[in-house]
N, C-alpha and C positions, 0 to 999 in steps of 0.2 A: 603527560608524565608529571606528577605531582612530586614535592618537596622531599617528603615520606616514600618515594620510590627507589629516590638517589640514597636516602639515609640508612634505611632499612635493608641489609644484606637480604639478599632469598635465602631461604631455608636450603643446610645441604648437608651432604657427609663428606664427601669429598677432601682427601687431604687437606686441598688448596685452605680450605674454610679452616683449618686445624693449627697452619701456619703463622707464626707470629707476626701481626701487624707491623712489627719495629724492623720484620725481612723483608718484609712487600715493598716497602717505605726504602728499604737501601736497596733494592733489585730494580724499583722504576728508576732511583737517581740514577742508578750503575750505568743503566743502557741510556738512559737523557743525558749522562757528561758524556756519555762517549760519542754520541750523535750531533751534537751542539759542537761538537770542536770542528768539523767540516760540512758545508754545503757540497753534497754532492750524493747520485741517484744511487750510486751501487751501493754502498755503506746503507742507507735508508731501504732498500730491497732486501739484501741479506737477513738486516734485521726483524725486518717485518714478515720473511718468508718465517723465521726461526717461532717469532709469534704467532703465527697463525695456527702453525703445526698443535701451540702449548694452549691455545685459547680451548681446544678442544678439553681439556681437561681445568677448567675452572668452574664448570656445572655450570653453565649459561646456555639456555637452549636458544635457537637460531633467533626466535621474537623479543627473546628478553635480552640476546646479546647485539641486537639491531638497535632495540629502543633504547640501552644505557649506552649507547656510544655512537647516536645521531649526530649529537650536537658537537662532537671531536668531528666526525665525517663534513657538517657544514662548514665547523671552520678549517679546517682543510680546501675545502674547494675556494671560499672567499680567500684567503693566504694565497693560492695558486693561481687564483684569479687575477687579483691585484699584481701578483710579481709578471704575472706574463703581461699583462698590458703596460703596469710601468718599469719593469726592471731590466737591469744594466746589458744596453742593448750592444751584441758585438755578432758577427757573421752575416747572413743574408737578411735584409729586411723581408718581411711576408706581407707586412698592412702597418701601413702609418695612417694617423691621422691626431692632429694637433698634438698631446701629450704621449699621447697610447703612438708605441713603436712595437710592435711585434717583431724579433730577429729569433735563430736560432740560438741565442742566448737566452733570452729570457725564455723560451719554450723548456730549454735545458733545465733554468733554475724553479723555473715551474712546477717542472715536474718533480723534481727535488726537495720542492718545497713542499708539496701536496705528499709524498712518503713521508719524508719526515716529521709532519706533523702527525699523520698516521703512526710511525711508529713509536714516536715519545707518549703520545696522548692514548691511545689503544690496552696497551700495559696496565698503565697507571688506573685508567678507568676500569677496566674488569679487573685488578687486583683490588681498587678500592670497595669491588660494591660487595666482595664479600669479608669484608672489616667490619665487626660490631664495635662503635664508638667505646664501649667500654674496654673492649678487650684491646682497642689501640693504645687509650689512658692508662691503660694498667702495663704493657707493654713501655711509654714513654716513663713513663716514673720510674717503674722498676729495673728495665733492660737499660735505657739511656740514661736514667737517673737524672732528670730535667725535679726540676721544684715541683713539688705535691701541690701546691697551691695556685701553680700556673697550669698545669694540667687537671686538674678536678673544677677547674673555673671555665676554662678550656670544653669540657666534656658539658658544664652545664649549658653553656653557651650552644652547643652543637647540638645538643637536645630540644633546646628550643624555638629551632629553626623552623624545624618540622610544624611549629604552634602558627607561625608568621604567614602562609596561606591561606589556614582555617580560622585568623583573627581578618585576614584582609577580605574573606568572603562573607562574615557573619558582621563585620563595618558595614558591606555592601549592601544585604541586604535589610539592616537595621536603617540606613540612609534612605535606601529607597521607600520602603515602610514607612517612613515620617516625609516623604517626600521631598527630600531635599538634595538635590543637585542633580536633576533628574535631566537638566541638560548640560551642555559643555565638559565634554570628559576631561579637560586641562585643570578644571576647575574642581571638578569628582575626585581627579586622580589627588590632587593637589591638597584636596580637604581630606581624603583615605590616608593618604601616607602620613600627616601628621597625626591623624590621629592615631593612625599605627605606633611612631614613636613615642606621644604618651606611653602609650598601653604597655609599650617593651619597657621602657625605663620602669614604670610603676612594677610589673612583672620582675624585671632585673632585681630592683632594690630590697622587692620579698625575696627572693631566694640569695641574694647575698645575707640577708640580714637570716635566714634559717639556714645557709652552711655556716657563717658564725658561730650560732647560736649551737650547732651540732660540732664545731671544733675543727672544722675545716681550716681556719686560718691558725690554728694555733703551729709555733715554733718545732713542737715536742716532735719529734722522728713518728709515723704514723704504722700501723700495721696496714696489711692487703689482707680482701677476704679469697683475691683468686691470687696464685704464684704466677708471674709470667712467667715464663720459662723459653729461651732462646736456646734449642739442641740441634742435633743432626738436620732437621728438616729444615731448616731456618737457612744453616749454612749452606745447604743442598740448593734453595735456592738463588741464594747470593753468588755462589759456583757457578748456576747456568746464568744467571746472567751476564755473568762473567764473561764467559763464555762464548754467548752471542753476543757482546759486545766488540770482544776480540775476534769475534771471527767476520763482525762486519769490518769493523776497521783494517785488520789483516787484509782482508778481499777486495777494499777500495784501494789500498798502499799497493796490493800486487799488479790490479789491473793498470794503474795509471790514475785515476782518478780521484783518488784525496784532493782533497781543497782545505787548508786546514783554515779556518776560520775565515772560510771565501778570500783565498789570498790575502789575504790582511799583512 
């Protein structure tokens, strides 16, 4: 999965694609504030049941919604891994051994922890991958009203991300080509990456100096060539996530099982 994988929304019709960036963006925080306030399994279930049902309809087919949200899946397991072997051990011990306590606590907060990260991280990643960087910038200026110049600098920065793989492959093999660091990869890596950073500064400093130069930095209040527009579908989604927030929260409060901020 390349740079350009993550950046590049797939092509769709699909409402979801239709919806204002500046909704998506309050609908993943909605359900992440309301998940972060307690550690515990039922509240991260409800939630995740709620998603699963909605993922069906963001036009990601089974291959492409497996490969944009591997790397949320990995680090859920590592998170769940680490709490179960060291985290705060209370009930039957299973397996000790020097640091690592296994009790049914830590298996609890484990698994609590391995949803939760599923359900905050899951959202966020299939809402973002059908966001076009532009239509989010135009969405932050216009809908939130954030500075022109922080958002269109913003946008060029995130555009040229995607450049940063295919400058670190075409290093690669211009080095190898003149044969130079053809051993010790500490030392390859080491001579790539600065050169990389030349290359982005010198890249950086041209296009600061042609948005200048095209009136990007100027004072003067600026026109949009697209309207954002924040309506009915915006709100509609901010509503369900609503929604399912309060109905996980609801559902951990009724059964017993809130932890508001792991007993804090």
């Amino acid at each position: 999965m390349t740079t350009a994988d993550i950046l590049t929304p797939p092509a769709g019709t699909r409402a979801i694609y239709r919806i204002n960036p500046v909704a998506k963006l309050a609908a993943t925080a909605v359900i992440g504030i309301a998940l972060v306030l307690s550690i515990d399994w039922v509240s991260a279930s409800v939630a995740l049941a709620f998603e699963a049902v909605l993922f069906f309809f963001a036009g990601l087919g089974p291959r492409q919604f497996v490969k944009r949200t591997l790397p949320v899946a990995v680090a859920a397991l590592f998170a769940a891994g680490t709490i179960l072997l060291y985290g705060r051990a209370s009930g039957t011990s299973h397996w000790r051994f020097l640091l690592v306590n296994v009790t049914d606590g830590s298996i609890e907060l484990s698994v609590a922890t391995l949803l939760r990260v599923l359900a905050i991280g899951l959202p966020a990643v299939v809402l973002f991958v059908t966001v076009d960087p532009t239509d989010l910038a135009d969405g932050l200026a216009q809908v939130l009203r954030l500075p022109s110049r922080f958002v269109l600098g913003a946008l060029g920065g995130l555009r040229l991300v995607g450049l940063f793989a295919e400058d670190w492959k075409s290093l690669e093999f211009a080095r190898r080509a003149r044969g130079i660091a053809d051993r010790g990869r500490l030392r390859r890596f080491a001579g790539q990456a600065f050169a990389l950073l030349v290359l982005s500064i010198r890249r950086g400093s041209k296009l600061a100096t042609a948005m200048e130069a095209r009136g990007f930095g100027s004072s003067i209040p600026r026109s949009w060539a697209r309207e954002s527009r924040f309506g009915g579908r915006e709100w509609a989604l901010v509503a369900l996530s609503l929604l399912i927030a309060l109905a996980a929260v609801g559902t951990s409060v009724v059964t017993g099982h809130w932890n508001f901020l792991a007993g804090a």
